[in-house]
GUTOR-504083 format. One record per atom (N, C-alpha, C): x, y, z; residue in three letters. Coordinates in steps of 0.1 Angstrom, whole numbers, plus 5000, padded with zeros to 4 digits. Example, Ala and Ser with C-alpha at 12.3 -4.5 7.8 and 13.67 -1.06 7.14 Angstrom:
# GUTOR-504083
+------+------+------+---------+
|   c1 |   c2 |   c3 | residuo |
+------+------+------+---------+
| 5132 | 4943 | 5078 |     Ala |
| 5123 | 4955 | 5078 |     Ala |
| 5132 | 4967 | 5078 |     Ala |
| 5128 | 4978 | 5071 |     Ser |
| 5137 | 4989 | 5071 |     Ser |
| 5129 | 5000 | 5079 |     Ser |
+------+------+------+---------+
# end
This chain:
# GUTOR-504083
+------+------+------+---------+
|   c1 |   c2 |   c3 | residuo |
+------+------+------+---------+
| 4413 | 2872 | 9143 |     Unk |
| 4419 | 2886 | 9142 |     Unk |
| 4433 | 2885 | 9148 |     Unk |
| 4444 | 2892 | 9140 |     Unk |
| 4458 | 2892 | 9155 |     Unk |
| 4453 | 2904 | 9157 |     Unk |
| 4461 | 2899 | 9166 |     Unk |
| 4471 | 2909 | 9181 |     Unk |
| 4476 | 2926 | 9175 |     Unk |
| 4473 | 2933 | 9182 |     Unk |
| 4478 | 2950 | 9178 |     Unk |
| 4499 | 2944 | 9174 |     Unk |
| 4502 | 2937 | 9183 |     Unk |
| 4517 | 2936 | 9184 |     Unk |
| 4521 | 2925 | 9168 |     Unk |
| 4508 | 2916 | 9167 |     Unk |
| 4512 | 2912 | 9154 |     Unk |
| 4513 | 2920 | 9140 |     Unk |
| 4499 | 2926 | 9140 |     Unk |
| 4498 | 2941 | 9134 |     Unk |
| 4505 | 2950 | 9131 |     Unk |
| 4516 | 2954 | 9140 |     Unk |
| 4527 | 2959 | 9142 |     Unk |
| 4539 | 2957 | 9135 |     Unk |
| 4539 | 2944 | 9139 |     Unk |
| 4551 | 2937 | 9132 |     Unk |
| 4548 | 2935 | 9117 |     Unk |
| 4537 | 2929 | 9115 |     Unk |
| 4531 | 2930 | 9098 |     Unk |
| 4535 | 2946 | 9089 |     Unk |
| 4533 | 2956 | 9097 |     Unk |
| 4530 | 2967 | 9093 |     Unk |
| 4548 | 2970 | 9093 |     Unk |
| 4556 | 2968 | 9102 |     Unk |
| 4574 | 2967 | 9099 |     Unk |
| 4578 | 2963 | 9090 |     Unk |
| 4573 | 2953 | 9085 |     Unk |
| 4575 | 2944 | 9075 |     Unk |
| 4574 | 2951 | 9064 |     Unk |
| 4566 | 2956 | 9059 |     Unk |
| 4556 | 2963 | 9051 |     Unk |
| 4565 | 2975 | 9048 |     Unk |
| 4569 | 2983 | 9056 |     Unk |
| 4579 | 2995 | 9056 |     Unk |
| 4590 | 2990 | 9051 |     Unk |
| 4596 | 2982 | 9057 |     Unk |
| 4610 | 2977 | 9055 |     Unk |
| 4609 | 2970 | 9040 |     Unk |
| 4601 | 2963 | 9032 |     Unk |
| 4599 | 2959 | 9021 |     Unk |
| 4602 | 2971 | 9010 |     Unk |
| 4589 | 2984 | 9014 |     Unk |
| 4589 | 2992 | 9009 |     Unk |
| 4605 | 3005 | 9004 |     Unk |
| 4607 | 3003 | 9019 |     Unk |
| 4622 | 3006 | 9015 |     Unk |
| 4633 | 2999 | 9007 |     Unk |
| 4632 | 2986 | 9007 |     Unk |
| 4643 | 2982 | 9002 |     Unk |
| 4638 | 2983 | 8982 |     Unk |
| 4627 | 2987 | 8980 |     Unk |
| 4625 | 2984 | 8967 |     Unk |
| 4635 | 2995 | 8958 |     Unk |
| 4640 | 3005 | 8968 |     Unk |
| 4643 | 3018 | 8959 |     Unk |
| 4658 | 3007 | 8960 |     Unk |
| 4664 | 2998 | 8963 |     Unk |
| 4676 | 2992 | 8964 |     Unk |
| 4676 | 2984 | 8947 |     Unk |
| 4665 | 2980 | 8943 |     Unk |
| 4662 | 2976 | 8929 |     Unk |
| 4659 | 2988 | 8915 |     Unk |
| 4650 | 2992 | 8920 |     Unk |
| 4643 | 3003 | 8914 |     Unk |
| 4643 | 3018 | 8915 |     Unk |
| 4641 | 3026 | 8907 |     Unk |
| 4645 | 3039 | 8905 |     Unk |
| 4636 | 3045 | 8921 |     Unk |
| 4637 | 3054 | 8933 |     Unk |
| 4632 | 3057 | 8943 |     Unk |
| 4618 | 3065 | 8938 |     Unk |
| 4620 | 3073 | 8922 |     Unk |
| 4604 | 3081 | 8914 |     Unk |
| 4598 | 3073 | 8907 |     Unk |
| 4600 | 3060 | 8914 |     Unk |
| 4588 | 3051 | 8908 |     Unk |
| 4579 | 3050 | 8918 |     Unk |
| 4581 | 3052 | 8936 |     Unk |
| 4574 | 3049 | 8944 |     Unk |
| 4571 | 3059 | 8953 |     Unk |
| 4561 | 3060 | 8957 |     Unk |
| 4559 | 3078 | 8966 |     Unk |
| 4546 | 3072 | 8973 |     Unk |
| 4543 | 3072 | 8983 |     Unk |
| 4528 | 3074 | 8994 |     Unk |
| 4533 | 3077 | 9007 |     Unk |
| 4537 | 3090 | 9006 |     Unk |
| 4537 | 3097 | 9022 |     Unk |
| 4528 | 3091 | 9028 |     Unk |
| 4515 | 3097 | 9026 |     Unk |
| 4504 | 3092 | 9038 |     Unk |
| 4507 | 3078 | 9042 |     Unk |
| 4503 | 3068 | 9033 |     Unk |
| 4507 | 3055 | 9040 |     Unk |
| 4517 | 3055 | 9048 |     Unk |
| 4530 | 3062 | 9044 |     Unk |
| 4543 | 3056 | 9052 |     Unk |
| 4540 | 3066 | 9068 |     Unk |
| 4532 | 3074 | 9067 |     Unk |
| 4524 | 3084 | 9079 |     Unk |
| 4518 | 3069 | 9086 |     Unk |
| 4509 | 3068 | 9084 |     Unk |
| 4503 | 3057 | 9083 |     Unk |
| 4504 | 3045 | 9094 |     Unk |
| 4512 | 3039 | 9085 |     Unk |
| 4519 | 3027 | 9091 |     Unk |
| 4531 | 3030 | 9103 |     Unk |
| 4540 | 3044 | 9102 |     Unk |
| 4548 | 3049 | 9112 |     Unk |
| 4541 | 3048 | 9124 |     Unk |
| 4528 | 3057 | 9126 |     Unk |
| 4520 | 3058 | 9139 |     Unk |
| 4515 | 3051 | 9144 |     Unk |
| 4515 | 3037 | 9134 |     Unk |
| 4505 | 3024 | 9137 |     Unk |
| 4515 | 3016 | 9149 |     Unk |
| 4527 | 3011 | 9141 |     Unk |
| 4537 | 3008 | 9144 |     Unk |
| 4541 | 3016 | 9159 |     Unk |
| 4541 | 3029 | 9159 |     Unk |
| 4546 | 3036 | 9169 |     Unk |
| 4537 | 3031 | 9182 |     Unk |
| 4525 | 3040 | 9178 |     Unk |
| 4513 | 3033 | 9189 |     Unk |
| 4517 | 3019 | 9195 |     Unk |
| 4518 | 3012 | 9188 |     Unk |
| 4525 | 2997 | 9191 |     Unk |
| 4531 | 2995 | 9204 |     Unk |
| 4544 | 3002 | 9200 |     Unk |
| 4556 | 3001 | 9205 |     Unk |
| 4556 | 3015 | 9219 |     Unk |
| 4542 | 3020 | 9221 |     Unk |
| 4544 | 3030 | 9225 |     Unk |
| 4560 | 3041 | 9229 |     Unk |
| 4555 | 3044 | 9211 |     Unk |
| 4567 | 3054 | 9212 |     Unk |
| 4563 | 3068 | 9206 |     Unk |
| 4568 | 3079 | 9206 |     Unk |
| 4560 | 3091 | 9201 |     Unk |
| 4564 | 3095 | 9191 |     Unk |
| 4560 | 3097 | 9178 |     Unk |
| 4570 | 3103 | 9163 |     Unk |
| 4563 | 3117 | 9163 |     Unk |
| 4573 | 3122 | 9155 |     Unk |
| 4562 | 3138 | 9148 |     Unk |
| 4566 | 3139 | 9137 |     Unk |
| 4560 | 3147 | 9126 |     Unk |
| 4559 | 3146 | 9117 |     Unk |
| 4571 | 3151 | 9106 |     Unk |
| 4580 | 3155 | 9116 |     Unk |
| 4599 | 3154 | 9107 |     Unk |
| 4604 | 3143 | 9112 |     Unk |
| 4602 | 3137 | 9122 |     Unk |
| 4606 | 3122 | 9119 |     Unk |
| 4601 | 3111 | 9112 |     Unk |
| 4593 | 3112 | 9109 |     Unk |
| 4585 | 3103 | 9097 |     Unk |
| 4592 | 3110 | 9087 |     Unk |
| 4592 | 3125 | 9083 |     Unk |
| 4593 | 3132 | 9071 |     Unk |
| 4608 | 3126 | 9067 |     Unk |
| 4621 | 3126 | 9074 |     Unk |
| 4633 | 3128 | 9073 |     Unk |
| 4632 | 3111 | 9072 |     Unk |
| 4627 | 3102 | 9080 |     Unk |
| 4631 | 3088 | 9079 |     Unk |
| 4628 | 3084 | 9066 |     Unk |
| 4614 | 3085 | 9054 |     Unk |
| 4613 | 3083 | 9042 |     Unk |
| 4618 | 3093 | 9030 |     Unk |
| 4625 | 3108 | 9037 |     Unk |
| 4632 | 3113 | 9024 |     Unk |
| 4617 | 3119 | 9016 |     Unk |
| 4607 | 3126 | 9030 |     Unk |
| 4597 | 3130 | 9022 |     Unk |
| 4599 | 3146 | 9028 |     Unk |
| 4599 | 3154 | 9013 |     Unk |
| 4605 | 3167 | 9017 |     Unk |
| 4593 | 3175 | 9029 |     Unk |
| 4598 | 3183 | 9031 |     Unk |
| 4595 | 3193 | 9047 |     Unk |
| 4578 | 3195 | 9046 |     Unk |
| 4580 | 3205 | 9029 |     Unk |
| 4562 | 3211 | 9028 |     Unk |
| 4553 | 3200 | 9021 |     Unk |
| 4556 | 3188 | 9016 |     Unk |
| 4551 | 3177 | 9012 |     Unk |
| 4550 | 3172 | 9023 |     Unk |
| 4554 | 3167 | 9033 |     Unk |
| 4549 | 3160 | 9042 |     Unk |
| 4535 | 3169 | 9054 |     Unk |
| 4539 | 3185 | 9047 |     Unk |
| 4532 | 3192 | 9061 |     Unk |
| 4518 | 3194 | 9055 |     Unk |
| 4515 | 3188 | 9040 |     Unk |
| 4506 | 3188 | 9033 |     Unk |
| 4495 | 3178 | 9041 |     Unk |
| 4504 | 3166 | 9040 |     Unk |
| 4501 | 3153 | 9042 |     Unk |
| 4493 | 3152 | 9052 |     Unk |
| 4502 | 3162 | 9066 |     Unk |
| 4498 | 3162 | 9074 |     Unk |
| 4481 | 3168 | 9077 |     Unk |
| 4481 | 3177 | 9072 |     Unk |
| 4469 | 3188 | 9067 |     Unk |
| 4456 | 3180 | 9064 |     Unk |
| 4461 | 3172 | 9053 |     Unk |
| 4454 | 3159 | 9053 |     Unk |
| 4448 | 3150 | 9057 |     Unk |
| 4456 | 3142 | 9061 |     Unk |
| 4454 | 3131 | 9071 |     Unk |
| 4446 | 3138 | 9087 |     Unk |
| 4451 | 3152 | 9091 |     Unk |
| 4441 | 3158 | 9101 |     Unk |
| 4427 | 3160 | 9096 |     Unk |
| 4424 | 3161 | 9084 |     Unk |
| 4412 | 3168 | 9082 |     Unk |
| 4406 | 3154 | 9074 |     Unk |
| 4410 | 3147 | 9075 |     Unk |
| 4403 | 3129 | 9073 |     Unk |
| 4401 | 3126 | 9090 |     Unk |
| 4410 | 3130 | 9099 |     Unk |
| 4402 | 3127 | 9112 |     Unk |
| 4410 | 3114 | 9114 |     Unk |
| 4425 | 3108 | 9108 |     Unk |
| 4428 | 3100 | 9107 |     Unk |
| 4441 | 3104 | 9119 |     Unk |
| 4446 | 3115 | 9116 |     Unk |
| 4459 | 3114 | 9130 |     Unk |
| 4452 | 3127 | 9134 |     Unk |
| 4458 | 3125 | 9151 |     Unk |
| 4456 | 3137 | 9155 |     Unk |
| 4469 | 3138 | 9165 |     Unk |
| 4466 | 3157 | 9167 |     Unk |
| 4480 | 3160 | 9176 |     Unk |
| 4487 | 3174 | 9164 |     Unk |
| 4478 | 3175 | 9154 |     Unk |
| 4481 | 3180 | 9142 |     Unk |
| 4474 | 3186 | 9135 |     Unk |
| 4473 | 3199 | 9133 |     Unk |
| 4461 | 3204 | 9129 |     Unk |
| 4466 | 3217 | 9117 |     Unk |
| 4481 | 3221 | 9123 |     Unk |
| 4483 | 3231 | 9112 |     Unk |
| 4492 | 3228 | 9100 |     Unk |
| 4493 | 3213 | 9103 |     Unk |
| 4510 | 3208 | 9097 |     Unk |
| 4526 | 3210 | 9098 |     Unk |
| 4525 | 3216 | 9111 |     Unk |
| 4536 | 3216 | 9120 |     Unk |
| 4546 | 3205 | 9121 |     Unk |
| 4552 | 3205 | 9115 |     Unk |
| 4561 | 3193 | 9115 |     Unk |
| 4566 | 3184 | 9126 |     Unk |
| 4569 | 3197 | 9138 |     Unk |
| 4578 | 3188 | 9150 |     Unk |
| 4563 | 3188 | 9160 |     Unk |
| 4550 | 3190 | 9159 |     Unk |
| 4544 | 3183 | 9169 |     Unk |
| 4536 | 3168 | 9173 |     Unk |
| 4537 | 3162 | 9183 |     Unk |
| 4538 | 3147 | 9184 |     Unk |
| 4528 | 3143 | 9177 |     Unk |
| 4526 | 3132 | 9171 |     Unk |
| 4512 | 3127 | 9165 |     Unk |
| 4511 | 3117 | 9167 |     Unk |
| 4503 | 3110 | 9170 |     Unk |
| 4491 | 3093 | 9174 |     Unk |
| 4479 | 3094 | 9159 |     Unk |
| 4478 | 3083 | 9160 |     Unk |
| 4468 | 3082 | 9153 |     Unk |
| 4455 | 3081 | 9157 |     Unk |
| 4443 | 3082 | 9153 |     Unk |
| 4429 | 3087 | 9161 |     Unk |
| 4427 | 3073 | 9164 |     Unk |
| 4417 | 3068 | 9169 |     Unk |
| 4411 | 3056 | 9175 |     Unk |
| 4403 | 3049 | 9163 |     Unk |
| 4394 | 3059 | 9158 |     Unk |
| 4395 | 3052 | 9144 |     Unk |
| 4407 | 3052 | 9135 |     Unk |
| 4414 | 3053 | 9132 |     Unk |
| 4423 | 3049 | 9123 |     Unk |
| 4432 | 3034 | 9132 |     Unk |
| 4436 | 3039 | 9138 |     Unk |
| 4438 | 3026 | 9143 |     Unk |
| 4427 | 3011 | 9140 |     Unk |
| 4414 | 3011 | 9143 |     Unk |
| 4411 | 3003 | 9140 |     Unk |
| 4407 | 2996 | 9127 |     Unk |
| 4403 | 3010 | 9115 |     Unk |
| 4410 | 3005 | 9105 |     Unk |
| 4424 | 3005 | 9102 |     Unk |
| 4434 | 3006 | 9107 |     Unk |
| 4450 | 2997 | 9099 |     Unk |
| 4448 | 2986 | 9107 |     Unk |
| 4441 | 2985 | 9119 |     Unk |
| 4437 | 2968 | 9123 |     Unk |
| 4434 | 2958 | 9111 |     Unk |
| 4426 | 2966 | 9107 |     Unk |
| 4409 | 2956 | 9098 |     Unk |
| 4419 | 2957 | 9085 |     Unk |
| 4428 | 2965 | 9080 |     Unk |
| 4438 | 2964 | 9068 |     Unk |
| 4446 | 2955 | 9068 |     Unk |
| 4451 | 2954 | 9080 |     Unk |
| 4465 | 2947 | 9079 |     Unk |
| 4459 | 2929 | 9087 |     Unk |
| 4453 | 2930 | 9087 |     Unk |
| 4444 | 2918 | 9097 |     Unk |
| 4443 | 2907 | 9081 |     Unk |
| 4434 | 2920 | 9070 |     Unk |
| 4431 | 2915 | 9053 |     Unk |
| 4447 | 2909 | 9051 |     Unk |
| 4454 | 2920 | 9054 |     Unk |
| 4467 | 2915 | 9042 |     Unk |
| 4473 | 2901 | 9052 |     Unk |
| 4473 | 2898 | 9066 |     Unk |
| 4477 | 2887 | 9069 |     Unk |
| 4465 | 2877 | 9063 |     Unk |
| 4454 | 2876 | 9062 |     Unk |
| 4451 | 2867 | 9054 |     Unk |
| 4455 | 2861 | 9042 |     Unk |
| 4452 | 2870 | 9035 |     Unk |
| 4462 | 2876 | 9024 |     Unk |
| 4472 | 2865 | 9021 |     Unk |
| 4484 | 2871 | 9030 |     Unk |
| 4492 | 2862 | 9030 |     Unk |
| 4493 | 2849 | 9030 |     Unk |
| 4483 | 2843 | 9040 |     Unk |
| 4478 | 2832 | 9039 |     Unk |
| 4480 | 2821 | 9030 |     Unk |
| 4468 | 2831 | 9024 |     Unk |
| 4458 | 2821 | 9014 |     Unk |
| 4471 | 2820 | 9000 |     Unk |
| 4483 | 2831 | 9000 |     Unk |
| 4488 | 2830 | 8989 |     Unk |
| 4498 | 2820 | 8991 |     Unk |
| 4502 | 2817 | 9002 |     Unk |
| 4515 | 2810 | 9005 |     Unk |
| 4505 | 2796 | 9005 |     Unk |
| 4495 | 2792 | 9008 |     Unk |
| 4483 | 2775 | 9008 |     Unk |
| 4487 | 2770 | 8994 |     Unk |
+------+------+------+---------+
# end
């Protein structure tokens, strides 16, 4: 299994890829708020640092009540908390389960990787 800190870095990666695709390709070809929710908090948690949910929103260019959806969402999956009405500027962590699954996700895709580069 890695490390939360490799995890981390896998999951940077993962963002930063994601961004650069709209540098090739049209930016309405590609849309998963939640994930980029996701992976922000994962990351964050990491690095213990705190986001909310207009800094996620404004960093991927995901509009205000689209993201406060998201959030809506993702609270009532039980996956971030700190968020309950979709309040944009309040701090959010991801729950303890979710964490351990983007562990067990990103743990796969370093395999993943692996086996594709052998």
């Amino acid at each position: 299994m890695i490390d939360h800190d490799e995890a981390a870095d896998l999951a940077a990666f993962m963002l930063a890829f994601r961004r650069s695709r709209t540098e090739e390709l049209p930016a309405s070809l590609f849309g998963e708020p939640s994930w980029d929710f996701l992976l922000e908090l994962f990351i964050a948690d990491a690095r213990s640092v705190r986001m909310t949910g207009r800094d996620i929103s404004e960093l991927h260019r995901i509009p205000a009540a689209v993201a406060s959806r998201w959030l809506l969402h993702l609270t009532a999956e039980g996956l971030i908390v700190g968020d309950g009405t979709g309040d944009l500027d309040d701090p959010l962590t991801l729950s303890g389960a979710a964490i351990g699954k983007m562990e067990r996700l990103l743990y796969k895709a370093s395999m993943l990787k692996h086996r594709v580069s052998e």
